[in-house]
N, CA and C atoms as an extended XYZ file, in Angstrom:
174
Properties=species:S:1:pos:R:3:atomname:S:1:resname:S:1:resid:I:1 pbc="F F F"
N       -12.583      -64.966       33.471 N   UNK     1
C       -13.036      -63.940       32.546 CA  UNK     1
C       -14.133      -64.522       31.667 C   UNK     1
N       -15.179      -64.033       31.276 N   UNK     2
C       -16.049      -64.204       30.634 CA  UNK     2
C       -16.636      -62.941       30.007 C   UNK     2
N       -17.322      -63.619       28.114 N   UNK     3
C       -17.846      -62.619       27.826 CA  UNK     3
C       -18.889      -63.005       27.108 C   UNK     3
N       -19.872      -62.097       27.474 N   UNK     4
C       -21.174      -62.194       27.439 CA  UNK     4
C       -21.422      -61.393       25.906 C   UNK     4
N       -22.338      -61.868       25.225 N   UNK     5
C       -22.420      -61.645       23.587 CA  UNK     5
C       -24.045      -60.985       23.744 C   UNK     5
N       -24.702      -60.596       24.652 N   UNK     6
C       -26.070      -60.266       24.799 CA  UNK     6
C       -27.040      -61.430       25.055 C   UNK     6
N       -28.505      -61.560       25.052 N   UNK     7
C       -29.109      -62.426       25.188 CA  UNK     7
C       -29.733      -62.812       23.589 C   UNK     7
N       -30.187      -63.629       23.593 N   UNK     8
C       -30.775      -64.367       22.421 CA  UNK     8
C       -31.784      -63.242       21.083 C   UNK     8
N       -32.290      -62.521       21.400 N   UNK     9
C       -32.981      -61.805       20.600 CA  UNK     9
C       -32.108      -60.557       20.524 C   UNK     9
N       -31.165      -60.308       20.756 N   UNK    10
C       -30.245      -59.097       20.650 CA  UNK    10
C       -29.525      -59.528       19.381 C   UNK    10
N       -28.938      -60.889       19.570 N   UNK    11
C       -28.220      -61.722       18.229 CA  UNK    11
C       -29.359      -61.867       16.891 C   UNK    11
N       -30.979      -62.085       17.405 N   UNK    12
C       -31.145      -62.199       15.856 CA  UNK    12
C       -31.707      -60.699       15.434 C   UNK    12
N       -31.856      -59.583       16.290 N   UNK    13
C       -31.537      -57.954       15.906 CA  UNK    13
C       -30.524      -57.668       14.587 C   UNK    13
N       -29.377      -58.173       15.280 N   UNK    14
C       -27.950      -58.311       15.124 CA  UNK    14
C       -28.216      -58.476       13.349 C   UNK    14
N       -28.960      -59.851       13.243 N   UNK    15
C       -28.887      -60.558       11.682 CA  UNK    15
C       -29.302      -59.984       10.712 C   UNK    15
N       -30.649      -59.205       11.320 N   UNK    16
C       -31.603      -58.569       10.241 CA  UNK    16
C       -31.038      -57.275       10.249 C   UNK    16
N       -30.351      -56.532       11.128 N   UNK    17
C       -29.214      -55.569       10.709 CA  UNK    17
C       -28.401      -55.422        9.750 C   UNK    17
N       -27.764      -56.159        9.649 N   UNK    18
C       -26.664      -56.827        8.990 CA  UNK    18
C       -27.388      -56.689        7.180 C   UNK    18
N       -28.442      -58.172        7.619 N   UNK    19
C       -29.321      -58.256        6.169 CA  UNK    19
C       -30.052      -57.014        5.363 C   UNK    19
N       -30.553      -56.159        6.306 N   UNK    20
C       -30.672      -54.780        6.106 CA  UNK    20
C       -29.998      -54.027        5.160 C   UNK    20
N       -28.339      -53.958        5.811 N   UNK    21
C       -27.318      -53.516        5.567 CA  UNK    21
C       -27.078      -53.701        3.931 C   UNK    21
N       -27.404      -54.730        4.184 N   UNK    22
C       -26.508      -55.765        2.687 CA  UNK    22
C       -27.679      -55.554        1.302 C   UNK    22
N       -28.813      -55.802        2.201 N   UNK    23
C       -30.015      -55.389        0.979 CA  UNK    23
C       -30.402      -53.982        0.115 C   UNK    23
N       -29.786      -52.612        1.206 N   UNK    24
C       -29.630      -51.528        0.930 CA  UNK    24
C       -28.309      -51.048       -0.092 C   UNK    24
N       -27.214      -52.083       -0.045 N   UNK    25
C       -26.289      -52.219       -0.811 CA  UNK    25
C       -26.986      -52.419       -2.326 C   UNK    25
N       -27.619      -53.867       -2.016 N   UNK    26
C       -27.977      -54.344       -3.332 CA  UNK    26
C       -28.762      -53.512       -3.913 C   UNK    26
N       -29.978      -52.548       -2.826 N   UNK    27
C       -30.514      -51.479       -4.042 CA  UNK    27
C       -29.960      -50.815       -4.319 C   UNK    27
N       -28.779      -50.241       -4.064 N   UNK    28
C       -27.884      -49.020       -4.754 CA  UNK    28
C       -27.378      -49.437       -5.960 C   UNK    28
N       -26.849      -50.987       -5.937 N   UNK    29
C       -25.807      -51.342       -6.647 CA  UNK    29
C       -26.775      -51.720       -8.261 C   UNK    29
N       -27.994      -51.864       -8.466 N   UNK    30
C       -29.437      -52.239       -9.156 CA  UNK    30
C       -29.327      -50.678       -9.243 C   UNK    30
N       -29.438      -49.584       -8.656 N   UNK    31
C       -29.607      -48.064       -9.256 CA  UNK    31
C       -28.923      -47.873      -10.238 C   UNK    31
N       -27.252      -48.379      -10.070 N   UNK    32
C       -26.359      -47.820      -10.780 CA  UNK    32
C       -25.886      -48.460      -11.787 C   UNK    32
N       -26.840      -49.744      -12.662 N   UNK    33
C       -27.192      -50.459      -13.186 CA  UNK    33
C       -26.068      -51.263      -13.581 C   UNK    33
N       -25.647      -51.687      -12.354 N   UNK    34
C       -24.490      -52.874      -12.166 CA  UNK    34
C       -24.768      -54.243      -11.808 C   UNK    34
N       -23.805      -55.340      -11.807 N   UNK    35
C       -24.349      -56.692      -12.158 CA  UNK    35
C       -24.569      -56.827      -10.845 C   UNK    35
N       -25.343      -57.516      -10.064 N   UNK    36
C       -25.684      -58.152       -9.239 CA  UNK    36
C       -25.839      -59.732       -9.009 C   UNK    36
N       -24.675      -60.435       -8.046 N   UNK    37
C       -24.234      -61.103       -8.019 CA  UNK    37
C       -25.686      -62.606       -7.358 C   UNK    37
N       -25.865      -63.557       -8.056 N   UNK    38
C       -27.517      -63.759       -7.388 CA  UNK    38
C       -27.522      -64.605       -5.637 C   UNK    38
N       -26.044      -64.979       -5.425 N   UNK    39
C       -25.933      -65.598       -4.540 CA  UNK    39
C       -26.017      -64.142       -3.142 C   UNK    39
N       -25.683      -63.098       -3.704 N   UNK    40
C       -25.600      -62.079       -2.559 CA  UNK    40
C       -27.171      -62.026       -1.973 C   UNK    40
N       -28.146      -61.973       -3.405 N   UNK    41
C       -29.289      -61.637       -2.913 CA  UNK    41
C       -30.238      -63.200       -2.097 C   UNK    41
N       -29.767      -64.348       -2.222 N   UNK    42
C       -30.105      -64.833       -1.555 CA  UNK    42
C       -29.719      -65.398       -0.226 C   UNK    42
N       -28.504      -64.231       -0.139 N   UNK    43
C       -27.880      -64.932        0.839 CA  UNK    43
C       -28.552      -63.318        1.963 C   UNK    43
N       -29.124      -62.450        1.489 N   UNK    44
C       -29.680      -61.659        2.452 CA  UNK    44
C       -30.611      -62.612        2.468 C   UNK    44
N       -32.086      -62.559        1.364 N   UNK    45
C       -32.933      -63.400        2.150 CA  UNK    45
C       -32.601      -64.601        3.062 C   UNK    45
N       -31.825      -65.476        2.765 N   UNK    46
C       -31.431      -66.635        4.409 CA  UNK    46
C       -31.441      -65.877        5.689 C   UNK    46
N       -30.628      -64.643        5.376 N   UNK    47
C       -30.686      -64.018        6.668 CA  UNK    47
C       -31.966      -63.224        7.170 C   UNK    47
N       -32.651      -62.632        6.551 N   UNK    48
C       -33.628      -62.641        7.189 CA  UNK    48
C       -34.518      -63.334        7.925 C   UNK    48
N       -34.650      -64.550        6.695 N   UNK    49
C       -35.411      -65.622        6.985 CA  UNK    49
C       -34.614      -66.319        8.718 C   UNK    49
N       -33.912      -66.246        8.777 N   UNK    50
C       -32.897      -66.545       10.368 CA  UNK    50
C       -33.193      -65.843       11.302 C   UNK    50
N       -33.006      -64.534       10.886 N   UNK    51
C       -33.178      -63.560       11.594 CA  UNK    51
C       -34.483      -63.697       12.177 C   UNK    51
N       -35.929      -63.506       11.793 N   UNK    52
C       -37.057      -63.972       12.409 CA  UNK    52
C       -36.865      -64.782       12.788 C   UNK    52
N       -36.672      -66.071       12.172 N   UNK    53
C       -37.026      -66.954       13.140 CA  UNK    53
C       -36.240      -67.520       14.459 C   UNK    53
N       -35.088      -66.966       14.513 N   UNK    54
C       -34.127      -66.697       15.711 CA  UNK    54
C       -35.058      -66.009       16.320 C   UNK    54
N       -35.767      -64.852       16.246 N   UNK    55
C       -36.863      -63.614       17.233 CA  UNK    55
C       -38.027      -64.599       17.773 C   UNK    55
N       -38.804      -65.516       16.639 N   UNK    56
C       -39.706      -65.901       17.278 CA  UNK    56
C       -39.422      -66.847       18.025 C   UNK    56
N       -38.193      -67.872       17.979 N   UNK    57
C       -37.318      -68.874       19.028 CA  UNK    57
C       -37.867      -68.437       19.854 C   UNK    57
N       -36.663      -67.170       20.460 N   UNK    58
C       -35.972      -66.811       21.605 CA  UNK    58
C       -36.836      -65.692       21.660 C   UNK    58
């Protein structure tokens, strides 16, 4: 049995999804003029920053 996780640029899709996800959070959570935690917001940028450069890797 084996399972296959997609090929290499499907996974860093995957990241900047995700980072997407999380960054659209953080602008809501900045609308509703709540604290924003600073490690969240740099922990999207890492992922972006991954995310490309996982794309231009692979």
């Amino acid at each position: 049995m084996s399972i296959e996780l997609g090929n290499a640029s499907a996974f860093g899709w995957f990241i900047i999804a995700v980072a997407t996800i999380m960054s659209i959070g953080i602008i809501y959570t900045y609308r509703k003029n709540q604290a924003i935690k600073l490690k969240y917001v740099f922990a999207v940028i890492i992922m972006f920053v991954i995310g490309i450069k996982w794309l231009l890797d692979n």
